[in-house]
C-alpha atoms as an extended CHARMM CRD file, in Angstrom:
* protein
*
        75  EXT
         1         1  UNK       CA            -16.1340000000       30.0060000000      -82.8670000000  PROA      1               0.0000000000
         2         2  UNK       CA            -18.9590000000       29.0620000000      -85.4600000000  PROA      2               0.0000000000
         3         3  UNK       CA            -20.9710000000       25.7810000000      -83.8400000000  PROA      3               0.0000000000
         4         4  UNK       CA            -20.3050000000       23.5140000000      -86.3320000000  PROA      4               0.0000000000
         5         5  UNK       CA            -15.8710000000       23.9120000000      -85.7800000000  PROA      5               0.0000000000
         6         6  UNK       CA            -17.0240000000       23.4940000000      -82.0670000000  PROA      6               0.0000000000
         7         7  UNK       CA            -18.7160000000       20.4280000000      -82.6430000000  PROA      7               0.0000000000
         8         8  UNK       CA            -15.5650000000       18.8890000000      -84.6090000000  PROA      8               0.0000000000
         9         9  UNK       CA            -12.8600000000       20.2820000000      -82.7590000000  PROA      9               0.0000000000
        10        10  UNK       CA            -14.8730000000       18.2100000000      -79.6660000000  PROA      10              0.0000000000
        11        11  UNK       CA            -15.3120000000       15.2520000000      -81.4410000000  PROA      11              0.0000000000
        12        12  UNK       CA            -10.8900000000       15.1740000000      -82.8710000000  PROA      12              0.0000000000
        13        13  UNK       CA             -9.9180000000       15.7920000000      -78.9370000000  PROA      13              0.0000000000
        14        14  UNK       CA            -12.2280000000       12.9540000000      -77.8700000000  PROA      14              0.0000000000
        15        15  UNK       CA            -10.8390000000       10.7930000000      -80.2920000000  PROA      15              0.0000000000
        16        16  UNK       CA             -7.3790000000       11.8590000000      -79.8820000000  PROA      16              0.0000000000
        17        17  UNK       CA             -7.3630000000       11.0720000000      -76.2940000000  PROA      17              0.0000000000
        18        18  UNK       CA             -9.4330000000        7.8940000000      -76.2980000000  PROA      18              0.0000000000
        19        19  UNK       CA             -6.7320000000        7.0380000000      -78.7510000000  PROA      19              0.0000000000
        20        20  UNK       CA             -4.0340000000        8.0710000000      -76.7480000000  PROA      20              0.0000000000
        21        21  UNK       CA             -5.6730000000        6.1510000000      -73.7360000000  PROA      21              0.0000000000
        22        22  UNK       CA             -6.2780000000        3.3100000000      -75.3970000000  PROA      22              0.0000000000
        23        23  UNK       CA             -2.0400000000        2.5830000000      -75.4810000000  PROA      23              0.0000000000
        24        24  UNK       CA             -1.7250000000        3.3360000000      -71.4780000000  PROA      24              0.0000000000
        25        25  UNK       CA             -1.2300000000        0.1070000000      -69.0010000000  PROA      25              0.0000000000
        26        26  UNK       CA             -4.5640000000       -0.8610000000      -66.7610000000  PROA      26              0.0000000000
        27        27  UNK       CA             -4.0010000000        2.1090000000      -64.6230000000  PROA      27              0.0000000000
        28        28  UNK       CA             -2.0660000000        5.6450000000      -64.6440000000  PROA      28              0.0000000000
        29        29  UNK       CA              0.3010000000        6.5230000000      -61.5020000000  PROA      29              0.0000000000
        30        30  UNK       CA              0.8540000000       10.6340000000      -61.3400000000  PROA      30              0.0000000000
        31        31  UNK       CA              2.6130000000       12.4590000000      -59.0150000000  PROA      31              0.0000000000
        32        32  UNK       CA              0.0050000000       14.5710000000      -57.3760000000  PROA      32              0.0000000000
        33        33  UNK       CA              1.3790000000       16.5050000000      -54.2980000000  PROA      33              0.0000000000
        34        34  UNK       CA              4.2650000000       16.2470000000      -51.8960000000  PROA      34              0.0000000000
        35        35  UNK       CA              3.7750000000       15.6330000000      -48.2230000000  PROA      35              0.0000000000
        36        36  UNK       CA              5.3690000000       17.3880000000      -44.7410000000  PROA      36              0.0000000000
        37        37  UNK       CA              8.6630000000       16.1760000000      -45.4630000000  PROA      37              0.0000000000
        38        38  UNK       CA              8.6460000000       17.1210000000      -49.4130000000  PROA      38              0.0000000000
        39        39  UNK       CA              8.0920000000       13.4560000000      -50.5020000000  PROA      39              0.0000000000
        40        40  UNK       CA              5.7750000000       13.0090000000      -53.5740000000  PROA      40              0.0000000000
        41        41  UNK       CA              2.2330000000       11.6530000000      -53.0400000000  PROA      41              0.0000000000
        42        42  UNK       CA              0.6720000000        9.5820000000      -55.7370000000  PROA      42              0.0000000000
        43        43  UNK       CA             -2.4560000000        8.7000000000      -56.4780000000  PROA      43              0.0000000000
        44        44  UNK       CA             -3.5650000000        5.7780000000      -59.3290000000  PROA      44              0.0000000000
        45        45  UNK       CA             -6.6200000000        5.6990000000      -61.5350000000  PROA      45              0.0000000000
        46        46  UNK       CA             -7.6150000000        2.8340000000      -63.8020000000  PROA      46              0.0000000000
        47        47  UNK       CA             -7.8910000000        3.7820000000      -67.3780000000  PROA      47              0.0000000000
        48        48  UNK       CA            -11.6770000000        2.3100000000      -67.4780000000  PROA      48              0.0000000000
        49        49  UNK       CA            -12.2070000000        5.1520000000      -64.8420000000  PROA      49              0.0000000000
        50        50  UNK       CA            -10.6860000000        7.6930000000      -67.3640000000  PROA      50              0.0000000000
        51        51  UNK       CA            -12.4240000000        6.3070000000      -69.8410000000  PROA      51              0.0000000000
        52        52  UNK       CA            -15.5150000000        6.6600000000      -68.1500000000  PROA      52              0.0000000000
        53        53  UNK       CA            -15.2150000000        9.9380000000      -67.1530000000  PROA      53              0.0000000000
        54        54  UNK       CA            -14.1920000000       11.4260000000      -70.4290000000  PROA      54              0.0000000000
        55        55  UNK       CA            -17.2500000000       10.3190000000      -72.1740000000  PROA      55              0.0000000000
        56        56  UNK       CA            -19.0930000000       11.1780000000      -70.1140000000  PROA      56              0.0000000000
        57        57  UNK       CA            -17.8210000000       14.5460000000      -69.9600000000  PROA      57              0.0000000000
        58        58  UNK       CA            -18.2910000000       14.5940000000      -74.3910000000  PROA      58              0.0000000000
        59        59  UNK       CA            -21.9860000000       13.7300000000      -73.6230000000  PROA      59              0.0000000000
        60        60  UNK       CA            -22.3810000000       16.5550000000      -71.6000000000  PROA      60              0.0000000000
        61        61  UNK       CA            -20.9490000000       18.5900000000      -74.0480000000  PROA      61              0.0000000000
        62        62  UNK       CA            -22.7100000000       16.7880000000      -76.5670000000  PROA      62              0.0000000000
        63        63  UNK       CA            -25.9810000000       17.8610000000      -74.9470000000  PROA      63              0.0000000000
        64        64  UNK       CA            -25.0260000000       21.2620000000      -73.9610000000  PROA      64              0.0000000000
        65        65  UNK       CA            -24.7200000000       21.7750000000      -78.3910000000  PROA      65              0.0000000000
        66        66  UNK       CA            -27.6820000000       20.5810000000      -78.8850000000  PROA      66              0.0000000000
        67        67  UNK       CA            -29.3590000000       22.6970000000      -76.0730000000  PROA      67              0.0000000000
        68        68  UNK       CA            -27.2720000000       25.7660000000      -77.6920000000  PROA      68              0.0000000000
        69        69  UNK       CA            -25.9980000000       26.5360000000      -74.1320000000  PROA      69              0.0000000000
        70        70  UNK       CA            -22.8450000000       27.7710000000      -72.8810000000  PROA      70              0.0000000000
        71        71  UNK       CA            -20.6050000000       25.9400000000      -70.7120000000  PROA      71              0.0000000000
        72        72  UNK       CA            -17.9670000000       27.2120000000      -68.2310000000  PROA      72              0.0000000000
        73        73  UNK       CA            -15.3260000000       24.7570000000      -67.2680000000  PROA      73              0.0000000000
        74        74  UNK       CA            -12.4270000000       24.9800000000      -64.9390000000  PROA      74              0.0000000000
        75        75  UNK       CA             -9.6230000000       22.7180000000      -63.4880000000  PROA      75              0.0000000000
C-alpha cells in the first residue's frame, strides 16, 4: 500500500475508535475466559486506560512512518 493511504487509513481508524470510545461508560467489562467449572471470567479496564494505550500505540506507528520502517503486529 502506497505510504501516504497508510498514513490516512491510520489516522480514520484512530479517529474512528477514539470516537467510538469516547460514547463507552468509565470502564469496559468483557468476557475474557471461563474458569474449571465453565463459568466466565471477566476482567474491566477503564476507558482512560484504552485511551491511553491506543495513542500511544498511533505514536508508535506514527514514528515507525516517519522512520520508513516496517512493523509486525500480532494479537
Amino acid at each position: 500500500m502506497p505510504e501516504r493511504l497508510v498514513g490516512e487509513v491510520v489516522d480514520a481508524a484512530r479517529n474512528l475508535i477514539m470516537e467510538a470510545l469516547s460514547a463507552l461508560p468509565t470502564s469496559v467489562r468483557f468476557c475474557c475466559g471461563w474458569d474449571g467449572d465453565k463459568n466466565e471470567l471477566f476482567c474491566e479496564i477503564a476507558r482512560d486506560a484504552i485511551v491511553k494505550a491506543l495513542l500511544e500505540l498511533a505514536a508508535f506507528l506514527d514514528e515507525a512512518k516517519l522512520l520508513k520502517a516496517g512493523v509486525y503486529c500480532q494479537l
